[in-house]
N, C-alpha and C positions, 0 to 999 in steps of 0.2 A: 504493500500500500504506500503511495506517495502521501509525504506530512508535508502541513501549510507550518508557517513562523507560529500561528496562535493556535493550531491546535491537530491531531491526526483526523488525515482523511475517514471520514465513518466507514463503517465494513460493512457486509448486507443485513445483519441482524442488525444496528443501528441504523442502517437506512429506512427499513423498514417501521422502527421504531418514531425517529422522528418527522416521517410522512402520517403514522396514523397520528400522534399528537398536534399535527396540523389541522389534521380531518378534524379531530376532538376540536383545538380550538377554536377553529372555523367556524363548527355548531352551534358551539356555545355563544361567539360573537354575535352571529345571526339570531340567534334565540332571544339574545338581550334584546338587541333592535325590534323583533318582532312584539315581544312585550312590551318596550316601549311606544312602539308604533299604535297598538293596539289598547294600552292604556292612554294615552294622549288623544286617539282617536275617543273613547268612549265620555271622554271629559269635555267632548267638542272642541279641542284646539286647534284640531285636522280640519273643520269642519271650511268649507268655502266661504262663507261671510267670512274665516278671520284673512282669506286672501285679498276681499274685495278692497280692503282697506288701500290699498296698493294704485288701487287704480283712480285715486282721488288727486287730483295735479297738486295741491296743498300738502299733501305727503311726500309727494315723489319729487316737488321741490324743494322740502325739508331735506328731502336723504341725499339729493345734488349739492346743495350748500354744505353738507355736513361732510362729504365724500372732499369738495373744496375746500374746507376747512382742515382736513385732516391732511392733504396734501401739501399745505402750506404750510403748518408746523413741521412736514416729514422733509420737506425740504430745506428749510431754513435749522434742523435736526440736524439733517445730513452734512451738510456742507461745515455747521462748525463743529460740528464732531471731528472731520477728517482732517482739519484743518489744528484743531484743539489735540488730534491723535499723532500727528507731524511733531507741532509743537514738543510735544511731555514726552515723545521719542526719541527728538533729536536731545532733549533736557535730559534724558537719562542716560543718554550715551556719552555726555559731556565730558571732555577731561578735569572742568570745573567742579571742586567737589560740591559747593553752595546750591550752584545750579544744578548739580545729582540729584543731592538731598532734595529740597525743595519740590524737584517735579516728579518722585519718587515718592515722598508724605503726599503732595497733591493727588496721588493715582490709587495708592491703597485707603486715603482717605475716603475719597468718590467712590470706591468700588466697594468700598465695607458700609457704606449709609445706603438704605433702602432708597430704590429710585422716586418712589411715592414722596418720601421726608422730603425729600430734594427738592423735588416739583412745588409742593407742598409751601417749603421754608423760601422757596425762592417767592413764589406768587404771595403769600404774605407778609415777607420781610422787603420786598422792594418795589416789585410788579403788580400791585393787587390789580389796578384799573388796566393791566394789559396780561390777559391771561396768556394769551397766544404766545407773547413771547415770554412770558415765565416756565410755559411745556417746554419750548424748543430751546430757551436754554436750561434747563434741567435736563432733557433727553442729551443736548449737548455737553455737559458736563461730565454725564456717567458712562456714554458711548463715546466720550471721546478719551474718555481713561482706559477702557478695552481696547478700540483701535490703537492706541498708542503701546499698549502689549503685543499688537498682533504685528505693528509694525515691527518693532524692538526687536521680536522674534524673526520676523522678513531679514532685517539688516545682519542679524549675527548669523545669520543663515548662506550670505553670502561668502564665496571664499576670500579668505584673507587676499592671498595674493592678488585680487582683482584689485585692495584698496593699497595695498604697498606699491603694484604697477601703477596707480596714478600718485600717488605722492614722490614714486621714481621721476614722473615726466616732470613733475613742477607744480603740481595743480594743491591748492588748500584742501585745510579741510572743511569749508565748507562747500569746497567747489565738488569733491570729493563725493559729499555725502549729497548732494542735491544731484549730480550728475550720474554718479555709480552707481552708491550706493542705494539711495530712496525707491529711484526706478524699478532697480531688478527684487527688490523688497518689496514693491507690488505686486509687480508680476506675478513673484509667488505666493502672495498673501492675499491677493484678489477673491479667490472663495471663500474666503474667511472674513474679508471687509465687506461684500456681499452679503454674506451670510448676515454681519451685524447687523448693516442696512435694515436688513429684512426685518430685524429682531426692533430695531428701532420705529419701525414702521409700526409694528402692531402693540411698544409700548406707547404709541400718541393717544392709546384708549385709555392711556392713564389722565387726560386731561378732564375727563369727569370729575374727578376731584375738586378742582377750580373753575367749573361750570364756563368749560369750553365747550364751544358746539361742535364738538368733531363727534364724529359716528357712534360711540357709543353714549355720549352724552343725548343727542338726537332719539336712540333708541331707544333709550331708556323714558324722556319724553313722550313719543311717539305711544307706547305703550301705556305709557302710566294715565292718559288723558282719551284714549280712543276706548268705547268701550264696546264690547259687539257680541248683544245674544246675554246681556248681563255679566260677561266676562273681557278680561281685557288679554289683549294678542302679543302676550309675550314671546310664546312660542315659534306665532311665522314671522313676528318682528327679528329674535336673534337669529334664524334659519337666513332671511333676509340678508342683515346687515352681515351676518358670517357671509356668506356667500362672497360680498363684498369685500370684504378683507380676505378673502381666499383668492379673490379675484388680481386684487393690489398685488399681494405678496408672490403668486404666479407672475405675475408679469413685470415684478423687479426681476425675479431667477430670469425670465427669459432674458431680460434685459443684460444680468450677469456672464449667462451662456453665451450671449452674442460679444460682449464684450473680449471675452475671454477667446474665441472663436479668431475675433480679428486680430488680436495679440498672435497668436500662435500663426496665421496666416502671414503678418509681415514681421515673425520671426524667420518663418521657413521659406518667405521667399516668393509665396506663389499660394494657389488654392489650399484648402487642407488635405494632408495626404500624399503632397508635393513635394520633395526636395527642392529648395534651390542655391542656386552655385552662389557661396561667396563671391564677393569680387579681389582680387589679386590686392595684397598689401604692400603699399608703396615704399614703407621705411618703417624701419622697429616702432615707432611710435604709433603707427596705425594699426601695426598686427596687436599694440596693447590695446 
């Protein structure tokens, strides 16, 4: 039998084994859902009046403003996150010890307070009349102490020799770390600052706290004021609004995979799958 690094290949009594525990827990999945479906049904949730709701233009322009809304903090989120994750990267890598320390207490600090507190102590302690920007800079602060690990880890990831070859031609080090280093720190850290993106995207439903209208604050309105058949439609409301953050968060990944996609395309030179020819190095300084 061929072994993998984390564990031996299974033999036929354990193939067999952990295909019927599939079957088992497949059943059992389904069986929840059926029970649920089936309880939710009999309670009228399922029922078509709680869909009709949907088709009222007063709703469905609540859920467009709040989709916008939630956009605009994931945006002004992202940008200084990644910017804020630069920063406390390059800060940690410093030969400066001041500047170590400093953006090293700033990162386990951020990263050990609850991101709620954060939002929270921000929007009360400075921003009350602007919630919007008390979410995205709270989201900004705590995602941008991760991406600055993600990066941290990008940079040491790269081979020394790459940064000793340019401090050989002449070049700083900040020229060093912006030109060498940072780039190829992306490159390989790109599904994992995606990744965050993502993560940041679906903590902006933390702005209910500070009674921002982004989509779960909306929904949670939406439901608690609509009432239909003597109950109210929590149920197709979160089905709803999930759909929609399902929606988001697919279409950053895609967004990621394309990304990623065209990195590797004008690395290799040509389509994916292509090799292409370097071009001939003119003088030592180029083949570095």
């Amino acid at each position: 039998m061929s072994a993998s690094v984390l564990y031996d290949t299974p033999g036929p009594k354990a193939t067999v084994r952990n295909r019927l525990y599939a079957v088992v827990g497949s059943l059992a999945i389904l069986a929840l859902l059926v029970v649920s479906f089936v309880r939710l049904s009999d309670k009228g949730h399922l029922a078509p009046e709680m869909w009709d709701i949907f088709n009222y233009a007063g709703i469905r322009q609540n859920i467009a403003d709040a989709v916008l809304a939630t956009l605009k903090a994931f945006g002004l989120a992202a940008i200084g996150s990644l910017i804020l994750g630069v920063i406390l990267a390059v800060g940690r890598l410093s030969d400066h010890k001041p500047v170590r320390w400093l953006a090293t207490a700033f990162i386990e600090l951020f990263r050990s307070i609850p991101l709620l507190i954060t939002i929270y102590a921000i929007w009360v302690g400075f921003l009350t009349d602007y919630s919007m920007w008390a979410l995205a800079l709270g989201l900004s602060v705590y995602n941008g102490c991760v991406q600055a690990e993600v990066l941290r880890a990008g940079i040491n990831s790269v081979p020394k020799g790459q940064g000793e070859a340019a401090y050989a031609l002449g070049m700083g080090k900040t020229q060093v770390m912006v030109s060498v280093l940072i780039p190829q720190a992306v490159r390989a850290m790109l599904p994992t600052i995606i990744s965050q993106l993502v993560v940041t995207l679906k903590d902006t439903s933390l702005g209910f706290i500070i009674l921002y209208p982004e989509l779960l604050q909306t929904a949670r309105l939406i439901a608690s004021n609509t009432q239909v058949n003597g109950q109210y439609p929590y149920v197709s409301t979160i089905i709803v609004i999930g759909a929609i953050y399902i929606g988001m968060c697919l279409l950053l990944s895609a967004l990621a995979t394309w990304i990623e996609k065209r990195g590797r395309r004008a690395r290799s030179g040509g389509a994916p799958g292509t090799t292409g020819t370097p071009a001939p190095a003119v003088d030592g300084a180029s083949a570095v």
